[in-house]
VOZATOR-594277 format. One record per residue (C-alpha): x, y, z. Coordinates in pm, whole numbers, plus 32768, in hexadecimal, padded with zeros to 4 digits. Layout:
% VOZATOR-594277
XYZ ...
% end
This chain:
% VOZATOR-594277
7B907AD58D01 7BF17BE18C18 7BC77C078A85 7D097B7F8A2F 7CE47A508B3B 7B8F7A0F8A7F 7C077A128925 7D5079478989 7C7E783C8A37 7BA8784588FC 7C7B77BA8821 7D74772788B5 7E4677F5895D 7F6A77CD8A7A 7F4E76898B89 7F4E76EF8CDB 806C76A48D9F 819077448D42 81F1787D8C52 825178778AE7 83CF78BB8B2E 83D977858C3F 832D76A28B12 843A771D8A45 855376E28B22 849975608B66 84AD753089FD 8633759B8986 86A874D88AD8 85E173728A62 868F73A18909 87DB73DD898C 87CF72898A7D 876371E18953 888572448858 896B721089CB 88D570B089E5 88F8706D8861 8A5970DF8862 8A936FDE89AC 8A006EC388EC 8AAB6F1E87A7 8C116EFF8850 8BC16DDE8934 8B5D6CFA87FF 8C8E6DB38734 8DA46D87886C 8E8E6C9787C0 8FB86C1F8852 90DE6D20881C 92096CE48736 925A6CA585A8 91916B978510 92476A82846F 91B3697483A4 919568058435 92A3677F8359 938F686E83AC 934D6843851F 938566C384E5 94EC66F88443 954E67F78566 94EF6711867B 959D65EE85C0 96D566D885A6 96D1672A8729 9656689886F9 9553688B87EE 955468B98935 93E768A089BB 929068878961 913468C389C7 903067EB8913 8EBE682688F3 8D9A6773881A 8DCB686F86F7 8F0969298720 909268EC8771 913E69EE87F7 92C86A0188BB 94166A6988A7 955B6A4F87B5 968A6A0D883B 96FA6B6787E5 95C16BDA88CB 94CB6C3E87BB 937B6BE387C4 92A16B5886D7 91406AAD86A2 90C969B785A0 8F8768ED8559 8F53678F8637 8EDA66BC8548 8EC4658F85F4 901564AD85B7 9015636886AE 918A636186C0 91E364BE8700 920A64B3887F 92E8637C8831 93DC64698756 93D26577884F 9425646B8973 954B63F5889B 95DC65758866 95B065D989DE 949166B589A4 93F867388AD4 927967188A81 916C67C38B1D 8FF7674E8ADC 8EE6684D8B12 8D5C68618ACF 8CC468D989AA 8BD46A458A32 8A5D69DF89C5 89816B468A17 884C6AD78ADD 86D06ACD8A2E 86796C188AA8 87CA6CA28A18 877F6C1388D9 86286C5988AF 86836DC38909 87986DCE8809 86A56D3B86F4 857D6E3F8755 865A6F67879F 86597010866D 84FB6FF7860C 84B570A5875E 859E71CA8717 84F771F785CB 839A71FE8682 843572FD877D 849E73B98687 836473B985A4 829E741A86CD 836A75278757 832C75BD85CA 81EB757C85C6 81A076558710 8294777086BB 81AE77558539 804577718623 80C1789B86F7 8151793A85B7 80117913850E 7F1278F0860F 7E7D780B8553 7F5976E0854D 7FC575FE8420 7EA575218495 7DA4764A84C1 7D8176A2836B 7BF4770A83B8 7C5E77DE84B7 7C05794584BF 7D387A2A8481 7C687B4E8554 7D497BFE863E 7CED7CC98798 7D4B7E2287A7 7DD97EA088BA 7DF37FFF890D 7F27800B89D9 7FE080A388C5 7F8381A587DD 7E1381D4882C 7D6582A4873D 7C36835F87AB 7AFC842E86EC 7BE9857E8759 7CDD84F88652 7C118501853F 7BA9863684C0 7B0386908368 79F485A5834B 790185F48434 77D2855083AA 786183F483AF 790684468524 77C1847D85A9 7727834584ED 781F82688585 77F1831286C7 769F82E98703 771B815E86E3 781981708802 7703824B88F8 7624810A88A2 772980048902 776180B88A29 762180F18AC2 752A805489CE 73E380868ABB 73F282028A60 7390817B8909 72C78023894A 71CB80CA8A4A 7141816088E2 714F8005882C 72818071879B 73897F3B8739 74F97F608728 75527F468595 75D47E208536 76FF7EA98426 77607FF383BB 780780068233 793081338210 790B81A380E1 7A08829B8031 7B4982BC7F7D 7CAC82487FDE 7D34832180E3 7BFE83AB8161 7C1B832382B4 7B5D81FF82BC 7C648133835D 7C9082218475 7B2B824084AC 7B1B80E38527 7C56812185DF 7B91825C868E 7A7D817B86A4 7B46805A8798 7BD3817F8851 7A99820488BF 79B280EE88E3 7A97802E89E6 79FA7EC48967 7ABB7DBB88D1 7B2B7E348774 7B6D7D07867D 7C297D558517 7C4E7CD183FF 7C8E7CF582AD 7BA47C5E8180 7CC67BA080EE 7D237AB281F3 7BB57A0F81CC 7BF0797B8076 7D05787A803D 7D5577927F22 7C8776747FDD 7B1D76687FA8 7A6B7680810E 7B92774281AA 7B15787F8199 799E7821820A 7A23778B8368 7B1D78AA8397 79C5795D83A3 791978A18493 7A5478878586 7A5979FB8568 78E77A4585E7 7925790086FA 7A4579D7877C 79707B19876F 787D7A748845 79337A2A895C 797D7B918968 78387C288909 77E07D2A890C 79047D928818 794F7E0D86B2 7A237D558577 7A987E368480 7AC67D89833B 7BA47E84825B 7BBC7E688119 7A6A7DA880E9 7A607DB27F82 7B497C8D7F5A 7A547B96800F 78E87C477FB8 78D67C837E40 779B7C067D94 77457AAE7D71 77497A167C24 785C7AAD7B58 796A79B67B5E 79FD78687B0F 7AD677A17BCD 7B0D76F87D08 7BC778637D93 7A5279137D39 798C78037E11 7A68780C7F30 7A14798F7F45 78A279677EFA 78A8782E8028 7956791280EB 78677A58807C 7737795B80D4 77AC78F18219 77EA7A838255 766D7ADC81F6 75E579B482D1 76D17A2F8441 76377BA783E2 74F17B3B83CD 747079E683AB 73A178F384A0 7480791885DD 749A7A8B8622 75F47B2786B1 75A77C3087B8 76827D368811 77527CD586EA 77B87DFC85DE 784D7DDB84CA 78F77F1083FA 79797EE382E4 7A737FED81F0 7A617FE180A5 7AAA80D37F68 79F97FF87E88 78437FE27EDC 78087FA87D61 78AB7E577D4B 78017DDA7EA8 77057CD87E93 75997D397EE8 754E7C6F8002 76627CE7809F 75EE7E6380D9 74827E388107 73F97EB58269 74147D998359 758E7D5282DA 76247EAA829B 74FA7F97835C 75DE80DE82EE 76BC813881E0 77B6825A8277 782F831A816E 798283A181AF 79D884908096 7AED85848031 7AFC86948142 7AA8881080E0 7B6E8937813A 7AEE89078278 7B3587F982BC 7CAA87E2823B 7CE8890B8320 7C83882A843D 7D4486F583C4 7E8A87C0836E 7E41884684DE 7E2D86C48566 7F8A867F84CC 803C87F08502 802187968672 815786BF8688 8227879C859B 82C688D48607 822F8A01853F 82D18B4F84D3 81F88C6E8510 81B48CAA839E 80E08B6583B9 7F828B67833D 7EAA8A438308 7D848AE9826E 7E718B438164 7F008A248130 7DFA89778118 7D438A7B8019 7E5D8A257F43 7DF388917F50 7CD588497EDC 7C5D86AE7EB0 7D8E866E7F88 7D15853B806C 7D57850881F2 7EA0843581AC 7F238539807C 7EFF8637816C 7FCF858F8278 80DC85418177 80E686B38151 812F86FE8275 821985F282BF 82D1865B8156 82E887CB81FC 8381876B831C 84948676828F 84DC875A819F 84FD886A82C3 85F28759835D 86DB87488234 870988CF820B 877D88938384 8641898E842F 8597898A8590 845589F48514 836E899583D7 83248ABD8316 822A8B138204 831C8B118126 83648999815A 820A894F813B 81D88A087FF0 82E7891C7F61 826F87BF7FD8 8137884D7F4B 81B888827DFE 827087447E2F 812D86717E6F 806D86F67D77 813F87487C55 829686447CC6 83DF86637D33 84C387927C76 859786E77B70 86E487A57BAC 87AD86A87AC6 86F886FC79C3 87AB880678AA 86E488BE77AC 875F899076C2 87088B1A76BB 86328AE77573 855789C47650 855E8AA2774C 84E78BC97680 83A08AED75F1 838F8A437745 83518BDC77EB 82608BFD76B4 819B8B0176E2 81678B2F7853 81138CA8781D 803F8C3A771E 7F1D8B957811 7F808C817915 7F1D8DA3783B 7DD38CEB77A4 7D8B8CAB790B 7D928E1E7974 7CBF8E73785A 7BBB8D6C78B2 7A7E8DE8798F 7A358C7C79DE 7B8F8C1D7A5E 7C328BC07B9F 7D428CA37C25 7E978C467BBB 7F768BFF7D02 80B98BCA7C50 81608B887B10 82AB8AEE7AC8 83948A7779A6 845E898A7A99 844B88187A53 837287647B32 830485F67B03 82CF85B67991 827C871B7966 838488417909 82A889407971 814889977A15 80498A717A45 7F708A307B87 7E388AC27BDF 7D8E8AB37CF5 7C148ACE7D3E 7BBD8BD67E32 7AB08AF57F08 7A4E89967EC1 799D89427DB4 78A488207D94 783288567C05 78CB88EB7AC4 77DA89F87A18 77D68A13788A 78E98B657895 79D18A7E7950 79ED89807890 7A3D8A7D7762 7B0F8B1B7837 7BBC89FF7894 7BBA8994770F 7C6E8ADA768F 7D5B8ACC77AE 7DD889637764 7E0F89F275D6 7EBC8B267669 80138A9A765F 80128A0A74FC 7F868B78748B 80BF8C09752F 81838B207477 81208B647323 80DC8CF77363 824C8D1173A2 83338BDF731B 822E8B9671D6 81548A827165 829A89B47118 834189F17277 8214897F734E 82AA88427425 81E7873174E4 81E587F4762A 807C881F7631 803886A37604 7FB3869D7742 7EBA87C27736 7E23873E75DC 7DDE85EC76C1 7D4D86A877CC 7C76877876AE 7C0586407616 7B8E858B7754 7AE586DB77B8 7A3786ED769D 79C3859A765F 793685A9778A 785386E27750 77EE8650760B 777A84E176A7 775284DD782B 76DB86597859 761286AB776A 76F687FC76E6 76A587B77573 7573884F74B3 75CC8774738D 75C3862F747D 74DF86A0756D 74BD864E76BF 74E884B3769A 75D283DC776E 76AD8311768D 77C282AA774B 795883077706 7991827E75B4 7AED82087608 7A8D80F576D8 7B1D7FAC76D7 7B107E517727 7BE67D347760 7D2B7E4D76EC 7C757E7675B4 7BEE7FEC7535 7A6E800B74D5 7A4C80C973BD 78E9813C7460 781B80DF7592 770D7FD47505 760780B37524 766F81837420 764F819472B0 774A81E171C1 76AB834B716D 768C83AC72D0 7805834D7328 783F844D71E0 77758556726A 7841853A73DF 798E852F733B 791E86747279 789F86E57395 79DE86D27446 7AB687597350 79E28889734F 79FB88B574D9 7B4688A774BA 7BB9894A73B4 7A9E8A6F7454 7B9C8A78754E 7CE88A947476 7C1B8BD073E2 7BE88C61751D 7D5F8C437596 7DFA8CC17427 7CED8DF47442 7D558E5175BD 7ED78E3D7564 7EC08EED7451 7E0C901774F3 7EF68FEB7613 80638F9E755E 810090AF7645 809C9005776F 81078EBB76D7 82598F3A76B3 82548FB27825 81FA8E8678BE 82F28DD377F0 843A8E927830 83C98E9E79B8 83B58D2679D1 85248D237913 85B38DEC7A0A 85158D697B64 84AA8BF77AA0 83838BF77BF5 826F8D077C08 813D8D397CE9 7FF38D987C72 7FEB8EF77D2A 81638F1A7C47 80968EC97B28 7F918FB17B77 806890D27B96 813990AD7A5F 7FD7908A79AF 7F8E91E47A20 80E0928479F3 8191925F7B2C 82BF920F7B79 82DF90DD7C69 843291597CFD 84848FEC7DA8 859F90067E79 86268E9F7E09 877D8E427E3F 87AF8D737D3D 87128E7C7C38 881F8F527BA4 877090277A8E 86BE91457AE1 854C91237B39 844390F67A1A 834191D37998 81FB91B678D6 821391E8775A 833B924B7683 832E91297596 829A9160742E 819290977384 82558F8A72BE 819D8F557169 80C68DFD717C 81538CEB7066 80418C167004 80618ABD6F4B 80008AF76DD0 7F0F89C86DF0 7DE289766EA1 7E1789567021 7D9189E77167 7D708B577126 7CEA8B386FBB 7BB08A296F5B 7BE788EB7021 7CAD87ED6F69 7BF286966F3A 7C258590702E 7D8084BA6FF2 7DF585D26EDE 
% end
């Protein structure tokens, strides 16, 4: 007996003796003699005797008149002929002297039985319809069980379902970029397959392994990997089809669950998504919150309670361990936590390799650049990237996928799609070329700052222009001179702005970078420790909130401490705006530069930006380009126009003023 004739004969699978499509066929050919025996019945007890139906009365004056010529007469019903040969019927109802009249009038009469239907026939006409409704009902309910698997009456049982492998299998050579938590698992599958090697040391197989790590890591396909290797029974399942809105649902879907995995010990469940059943104990109210804590009991007793389940392992995926409850990852229940995290450059070279094998590459083609240029991207992210590249190579009609495809879903997955609808005006486009130069040349001019890798003034997303950078190797920690860095590149824009429109001209472009300079430095000031005036103390972002509504300050703050921090803040930050109006202004030429090159080619690369810094001339060979190439300098210094009042380059104005 195989895995799948164990779990069908577990709960309640196919009767022996013929195959599905034969019960089928059974089942739609009883129906159909039914309806053909209902229709039989319906037109026996409806066959009425043929011609137009007359009343009694007017059958009396016809015979009187000598209109008919012959009749046959039954207990309920007269029927015969008119002298003119039409037929007709009427209603017996009973007269003692109508044979007498007919005699007199020379009717031929004809006497004939009344048709009773037998018992049987009766009993099976009364009982006939209730048994097609039964029929019926029961041919639903089976088509609802197989649906379901569980049945309309097997509410408790376990929604768990066998993977098989004949499809699609998925092995550890698929999955590339997290090594650590490969070998973790694999060590799991070399114990389920020969587990002496380990027990002749007192070694026991682990009872559940917890993935750990962010959406899109791989944790899914891990356990995938995981059934594909091990060659045991696989059960999965996800942690919302335990809980129900029935109290006691989701604790026997449990149990079912680990009955079924015993019949095919040893084997593994997966559980995805196990946050939705395993959250701590205790927090809510309701009868929905004690179904899940039933069901998260019942859970923590199978693991590891008074009857032990050998060879049973359960994994679990999760991107949640803070909410979990407890009991739930202690050693006996969860004996490893697998962390699957964001791959390096490393690994992304290997996972971009995993999903580059199915696509047809151009020879320009090189991972290790493409994945330099994507840092944080995930497992999944980078398989949409490729998978962007090569529809996109499909649309422009090409046999191969170049690096030139793969730049653009790049930019398209990390910045959004090019808005080509969109119209802006040459004076938008003119600040918009600014402000980009702006951070570009701040970011040049920074020590502590990543390489730029390209900077553009077409609209992408909910952005009309950008300036990416790109860190040369990953990067695990921010040092103090990156975070300035970071904090005078962010201002660099706005600077640009108001260096060469004015203070009145500045727009809301750089709405954006002041949120980005505000959350950066908040977060020196009260979760690093970046402030002498604060010193280093943890106290939380003050722009929490709860229930939708905004904290003014965390509670363990006073009101002279959230003071400090917000001065503390607006110094970092407006640090920062110095630093970007003090590099500009040293630089204007280059400012000027960078500006008219990104009106002429609206896309430039950081080794373009590099070389109009130093005076080159880029010399693109663009198609589209139609002015002659650009040069370094040739722009004079405009004269600065600064507001009359208080503002950012004078004394800071007060708060609210």
């Amino acid at each position: 007996m195989n895995d799948n004739d164990k779990q069908n004969g577990g709960g309640g699978g196919e009767t022996p003796g013929g195959s599905p499509w034969m019960k089928s066929l059974l089942i739609w050919v009883g129906i159909l003699a039914a309806l053909a025996l209902f229709v039989n019945l319906f037109g026996d007890r409806a066959a009425q005797p043929a011609g137009t139906g007359i009343s009694y009365s007017a059958f009396v004056q016809k015979v009187d008149g000598g209109q008919v010529k012959d009749v046959s007469i039954a207990e309920r019903s007269i029927s015969g002929t008119l002298s003119d040969d039409t037929k007709f019927r009427t209603i017996n109802p009973g007269d003692p002297q109508l044979v007498d009249r007919l005699l007199k009038k020379n009717v031929q009469i004809t006497a004939r039985p009344e048709e009773t239907p037998s018992f049987w026939m009766i009993l099976l006409y009364q009982s006939l319809p209730f048994l097609l409704f039964l029929g019926i009902a029961f041919f639903v309910l089976r088509q609802m069980q197989k649906n379901s698997g569980s049945g309309a009456m097997g509410f408790g049982k376990s929604r768990a379902r066998l993977l098989t492998q004949k499809e699609g299998k998925v092995t550890f050579d698929d999955v590339a970029g997290i090594d650590e938590a490969r070998e973790e698992l694999q060590e799991i599958v070399e114990f389920l397959k020969d587990p002496t090697k380990f027990a002749r040391l007192g070694g026991k197989i682990p009872k559940g392994a917890l993935l750990v790590g962010s959406p899109g890591t791989g944790k899914t396909l891990l356990a995938r990997a995981i059934a594909g290797e091990a060659g045991v029974p696989f059960f999965t399942i996800s942690g919302s089809d335990f809980v129900e809105m029935f109290v006691g649902v989701g604790a026997s879907r449990v149990r079912d669950m680990f009955e079924q995995a015993k019949k095919s010990a040893p084997c593994i469940v997966f559980i995805d998504e196990i946050d939705a059943v395993g959250r701590s104990r205790g927090g809510g109210i309701g009868n929905q919150n004690d179904e899940r804590e039933q069901t998260l009991n019942q859970l923590l007793v199978e693991m590891d309670g008074f009857e032990a389940n050998e060879g049973i392992i359960i994994i679990a995926a999760t991107n949640r361990p803070d909410v979990l409850d407890p009991a739930l990852l202690r050693p006996g229940r969860f004996d490893r936590q697998v962390v699957v995290p964001t791959p390096d450059i490393e690994g992304r070279v290997k996972i971009l390799q995993v999903h580059m094998k199915k696509v047809p590459l151009a020879p320009d083609v090189d991972p290790r650049v493409i994945a330099r240029g994507t840092p944080g991207f995930s497992g999944a992210d980078l398989a949409n990237l490729v998978n962007e590249a090569a529809l996109l190579a499909a649309r422009r009609g090409k046999r191969l996928v170049a690096m030139s495809e793969f730049e653009e879903a790049k930019d398209k997955v990390m910045m959004g799609a090019e808005r080509k609808s969109m119209l802006m005006t040459e004076d938008e486009k003119r600040m918009t070329a600014y402000h980009e130069a702006g951070h570009a040349i701040v970011a040049i001019h920074e020590p502590a700052s990543d390489p730029i890798h390209k900077a553009t003034i077409i609209p992408r997303g909910r952005a009309l222009g950008m300036v990416m950078r790109l860190p040369e190797r990953d990067s695990h920690s921010l040092h103090r001179d990156q975070m300035y860095a970071h904090l005078s590149i962010a201002m660099g824009g706005r600077v640009a702005e108001e260096l060469i429109f004015g203070y009145d001209r500045v727009s809301s472009g750089a709405s954006g970078d002041i949120q980005s300079a505000t959350r950066l430095a908040r977060s020196m000031v009260t979760r690093w420790g970046m402030s002498d005036a604060v010193g280093p103390l943890e106290y939380g972002g003050s722009d929490e909130s709860y229930l939708g509504y905004q904290m003014s300050r965390p509670a363990n703050m006073s009101n002279e401490t959230a003071q400090l921090i917000d001065a503390e803040i607006k110094r970092l930050v407006e640090g920062g705006l110095d630093r970007a109006k003090t590099v500009l202004t040293d630089h204007i030429d280059q400012l000027h530069t960078l500006a008219n090159a990104l009106l002429e080619y609206e896309t430039l690369t950081g080794d373009e930006i590099k070389r109009l810094v130093a005076g080159e001339e880029i010399g693109r060979n663009d198609p589209g380009a139609t002015a002659a190439p650009v040069a370094a300098g040739g722009t004079s210094v405009p004269k600065i126009r600064r507001p009359k009042g208080p503002g950012p380059f004078g004394n800071p104005a007060p708060q609210g003023a």
